[in-house]
N, C-alpha and C positions, 0 to 999 in steps of 0.2 A: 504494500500500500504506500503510494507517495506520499510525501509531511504534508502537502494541501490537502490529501482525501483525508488521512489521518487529524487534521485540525480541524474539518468540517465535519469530521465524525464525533470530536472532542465535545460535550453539553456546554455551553456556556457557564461562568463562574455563579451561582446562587447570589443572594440577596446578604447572605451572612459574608460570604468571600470576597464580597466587594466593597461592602463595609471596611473586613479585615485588612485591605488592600488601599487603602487613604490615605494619604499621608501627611493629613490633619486629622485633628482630635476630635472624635463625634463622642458624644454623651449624652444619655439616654436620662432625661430624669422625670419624676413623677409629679403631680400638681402641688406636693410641698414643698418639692426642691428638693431629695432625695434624689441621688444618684441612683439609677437601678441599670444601665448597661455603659459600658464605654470600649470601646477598640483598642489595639492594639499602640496604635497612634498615642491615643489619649492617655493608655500605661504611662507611655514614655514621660509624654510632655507634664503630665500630673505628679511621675516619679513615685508610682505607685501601683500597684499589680490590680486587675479590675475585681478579684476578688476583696481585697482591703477598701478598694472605694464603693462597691454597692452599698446602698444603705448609707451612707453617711450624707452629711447633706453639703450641697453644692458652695454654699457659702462659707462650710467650715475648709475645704480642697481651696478655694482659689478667694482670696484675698483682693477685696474690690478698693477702691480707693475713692472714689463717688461714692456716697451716699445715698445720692439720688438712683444712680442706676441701681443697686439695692434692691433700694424699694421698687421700681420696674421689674428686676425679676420676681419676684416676690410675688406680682399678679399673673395667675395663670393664664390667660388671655393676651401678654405680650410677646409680640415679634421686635428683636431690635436689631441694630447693624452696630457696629462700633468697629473703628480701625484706630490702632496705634492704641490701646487701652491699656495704661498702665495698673497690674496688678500685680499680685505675691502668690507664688506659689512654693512651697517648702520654707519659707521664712526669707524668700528671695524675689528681688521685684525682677518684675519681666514685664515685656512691651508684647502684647498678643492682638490680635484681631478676631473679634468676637462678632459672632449671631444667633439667634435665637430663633427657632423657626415652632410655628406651635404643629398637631396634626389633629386635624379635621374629625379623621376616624375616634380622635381617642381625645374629647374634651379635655384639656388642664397637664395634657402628657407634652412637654416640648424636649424639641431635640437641638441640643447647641453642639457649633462648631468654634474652636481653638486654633489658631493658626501661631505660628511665631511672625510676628509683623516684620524682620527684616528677609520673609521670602517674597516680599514685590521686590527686593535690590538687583532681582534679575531685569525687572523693566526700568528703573529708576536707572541701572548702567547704561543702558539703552538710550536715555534720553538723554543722560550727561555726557555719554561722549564726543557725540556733535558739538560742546557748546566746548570740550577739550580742546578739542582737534583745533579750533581757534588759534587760542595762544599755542599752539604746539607749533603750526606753522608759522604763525607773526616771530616766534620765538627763532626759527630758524632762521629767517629773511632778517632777523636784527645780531644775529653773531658776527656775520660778513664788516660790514661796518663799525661793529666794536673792535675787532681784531685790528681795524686798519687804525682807531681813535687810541687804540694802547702802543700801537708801534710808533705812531707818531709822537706820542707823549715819553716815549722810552728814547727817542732821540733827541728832543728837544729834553732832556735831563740831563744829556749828556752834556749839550751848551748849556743850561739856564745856570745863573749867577746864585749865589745862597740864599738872596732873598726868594729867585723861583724856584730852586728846586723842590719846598715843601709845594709848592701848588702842582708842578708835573707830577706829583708822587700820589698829590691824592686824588688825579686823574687816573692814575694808572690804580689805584684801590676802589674808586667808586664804579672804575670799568669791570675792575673782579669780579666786585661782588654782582654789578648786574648779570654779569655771565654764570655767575653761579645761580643766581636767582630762572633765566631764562631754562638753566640745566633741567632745575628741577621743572618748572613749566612744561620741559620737553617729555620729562617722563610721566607727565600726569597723562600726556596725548598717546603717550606709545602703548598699541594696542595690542602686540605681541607680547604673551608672559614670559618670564624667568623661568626654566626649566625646573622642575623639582623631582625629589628625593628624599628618600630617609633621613631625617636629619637629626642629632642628640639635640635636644630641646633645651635642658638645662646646659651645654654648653655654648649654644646660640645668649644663651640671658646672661653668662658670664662674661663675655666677648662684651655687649652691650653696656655691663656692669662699668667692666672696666674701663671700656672708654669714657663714659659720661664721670666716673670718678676720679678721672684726671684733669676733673676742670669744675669737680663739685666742691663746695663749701666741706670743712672740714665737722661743720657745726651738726651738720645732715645725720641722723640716726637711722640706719637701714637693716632693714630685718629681713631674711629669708626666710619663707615658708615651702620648701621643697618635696615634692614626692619622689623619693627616688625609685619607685618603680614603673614608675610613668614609659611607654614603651615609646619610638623613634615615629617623629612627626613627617606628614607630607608636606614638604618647604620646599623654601630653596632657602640655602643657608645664609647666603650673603643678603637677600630680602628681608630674612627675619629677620638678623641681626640690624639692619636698618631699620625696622619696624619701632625694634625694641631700643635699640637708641633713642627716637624720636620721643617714644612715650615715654621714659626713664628722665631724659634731658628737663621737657616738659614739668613732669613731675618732682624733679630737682627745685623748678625755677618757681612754681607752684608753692613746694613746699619753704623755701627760702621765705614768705613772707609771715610765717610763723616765729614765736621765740624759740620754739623747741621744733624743729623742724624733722618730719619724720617721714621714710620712703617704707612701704611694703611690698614685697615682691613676690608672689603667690603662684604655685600649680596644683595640679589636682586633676583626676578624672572624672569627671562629674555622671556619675554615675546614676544619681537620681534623675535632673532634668538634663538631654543629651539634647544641643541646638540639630536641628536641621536646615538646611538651605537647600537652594533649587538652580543648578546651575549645567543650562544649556538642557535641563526638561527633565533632569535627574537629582534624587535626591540623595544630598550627602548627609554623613553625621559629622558630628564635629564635638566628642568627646571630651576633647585635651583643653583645660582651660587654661592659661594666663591673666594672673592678675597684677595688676599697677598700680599702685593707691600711693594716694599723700594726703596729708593731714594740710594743704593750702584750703585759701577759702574757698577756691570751686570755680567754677566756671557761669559767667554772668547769667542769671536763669533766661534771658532774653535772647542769649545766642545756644543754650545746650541742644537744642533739637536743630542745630545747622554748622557745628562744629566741624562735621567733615567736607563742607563744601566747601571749594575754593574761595581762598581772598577772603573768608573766615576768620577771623582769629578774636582773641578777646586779652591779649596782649597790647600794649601801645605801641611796640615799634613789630609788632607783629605783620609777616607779609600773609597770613592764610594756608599756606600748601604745606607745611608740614602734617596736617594730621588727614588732609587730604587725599598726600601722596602714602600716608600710612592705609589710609582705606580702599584703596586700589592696589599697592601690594599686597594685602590681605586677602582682599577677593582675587588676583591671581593665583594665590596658593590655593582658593575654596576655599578659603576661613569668612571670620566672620569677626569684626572689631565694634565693641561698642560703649557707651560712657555712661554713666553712672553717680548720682551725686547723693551721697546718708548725709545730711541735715540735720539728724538728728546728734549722730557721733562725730561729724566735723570730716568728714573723709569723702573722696574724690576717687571711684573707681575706674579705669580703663581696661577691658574685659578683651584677649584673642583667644576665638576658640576656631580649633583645625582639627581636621581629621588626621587618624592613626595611619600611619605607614607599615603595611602588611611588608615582611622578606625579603617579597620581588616585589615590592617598592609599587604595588598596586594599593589603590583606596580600600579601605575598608566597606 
């Protein structure tokens, strides 16, 4: 038998296997808010086995932060939409995308859907890279003529008198740094990733460590929180370690405006809630977590929800594209970077979660 006669021979998947097959959280609850079914999905993202969550009620699982919508669940008769809804789940906020859909058949019985909100960043890459590609090309049509602005300034040093030579010199540093500045611009447009690999995790954060410590305040108090049995990430090494520079440096400069200035540097497998993302119509896990925390005052609540976008920043001589350029290397590895601010303990989280790197260096 051919595999076409063979697959048309095959029954279609039932109404339970396609359920099982979702790869968002469906949960089944009853008109009190009892939880009484949930998928394999919803395990995950609940960090809980659906034996442990039946019966309990939906309110005590997931952690609302509106009040008001609360009380919308709370009436059996409501359908809602909510995207980007900041809640807790395990003692831990998370950004999810929520609905609520009621059934006809069965008065006061709704079934809600769970999403992690950063699986639209497949379309959201989509529509920022046009607006890349931009300065990626201005960026390139403006090096030609810097090159020629530093050589002429590097001869003319060579004549100018004492009183010019500090002005040729700080032609020749304002030219740098714009060429550095255009560098990064170019890499925000380049649409080819960094190859990846296996990589040791904890010695990609040492690498990092140590650069950024050779230019940190001595006053800095930094703490390791390391799993060492954490198994070999899919990276690329020289990315991460840029990553990890970026957000460590940051967080140096962050925490400098405290008296007691304190850095934490955190992994873990996160075993309970495992991210997933959706990249090119497949979905990844993304286990391995990093964390980055300082005890600075945070990040201005008016720009947190836009700190990865270009020309961003909440710095005053800030140019924007470092944490930018952190969340496009990130999503070329398939991970996933995102920030975090407790208000309540004074701390400033930055979160990269990646997927494990199998032997032969295939995805998990």
């Amino acid at each position: 038998m051919s595999e076409e006669a063979s697959a048309a021979a095959t029954p279609p998947p039932g109404p339970s296997d396609q359920i099982a097959g979702l790869s968002f959280a469906l949960v089944l609850v009853s008109p009190d808010l009892h939880i009484a079914e949930v998928n394999p999905a919803g395990e995950v993202l609940l960090g809980a086995s659906a034996t442990r969550l039946c019966g309990r009620e939906l309110l005590d699982v997931l952690g609302l932060s509106e009040s008001d919508l609360a009380e919308r669940l709370k009436d059996p008769e409501a359908q809602l939409v909510a995207r980007g809804l900041d809640v807790t789940i395990n003692e831990r906020p998370w950004r999810t995308n929520l609905t609520v859909s009621t059934m006809a058949s069965h008065p006061g019985w709704r079934m809600i859907t769970l999403s992690d909100a950063s699986q639209g960043e497949r379309f959201e890459e989509q529509e920022r890279r046009p607006v890349l590609r931009g300065p990626a090309v201005l960026a390139h049509e403006i090096k030609n003529p810097l090159a020629a602005i530093r050589g002429a300034a590097q001869l003319l040093e060579k004549q100018a008198t004492e009183k010019q030579a500090p002005l040729t010199h700080l032609v020749i540093q304002e030219v740098d740094r714009i060429a550095q500045l255009i560098d990064r611009m170019q890499r925000l447009g380049r649409e080819q990733s960094e190859p990846v690999a296996p990589v040791n995790l904890h010695e990609a954060i040492r690498k990092a460590i140590s650069s950024v410590k050779m230019t940190a305040d001595d006053a800095v108090a930094w703490k390791e929180e390391f799993d060492p049995s954490l198994p070999p990430v899919l990276a690329n090494d020289g990315a991460l370690v840029q990553v990890l520079v970026n957000l460590i440096a940051n967080a140096r400069d962050a925490a400098s405006q405290n008296v007691a200035p304190q850095i934490r540097i955190r992994t873990r497998f996160a075993g309970g809630v495992v991210t997933n993302v959706i990249r090119l119509g497949r979905s990844i896990k993304l286990p391995i977590e990093i964390r980055v925390s300082d005890n600075g005052s945070g990040v201005d609540p008016a720009l947190r929800d836009h700190i990865f976008e270009p020309f961003v920043s909440s710095k005053a001589h800030g140019q924007g594209l470092g944490l930018a350029l952190v969340q496009k290397l990130v999503r070329d590895m398939n991970g996933r970077v995102s920030h975090e601010r407790d208000d309540a303990a004074g701390w400033t989280h930055f979160r990269i979660q990646l997927p494990v790197a199998k032997p032969n260096g295939e995805k998990t």
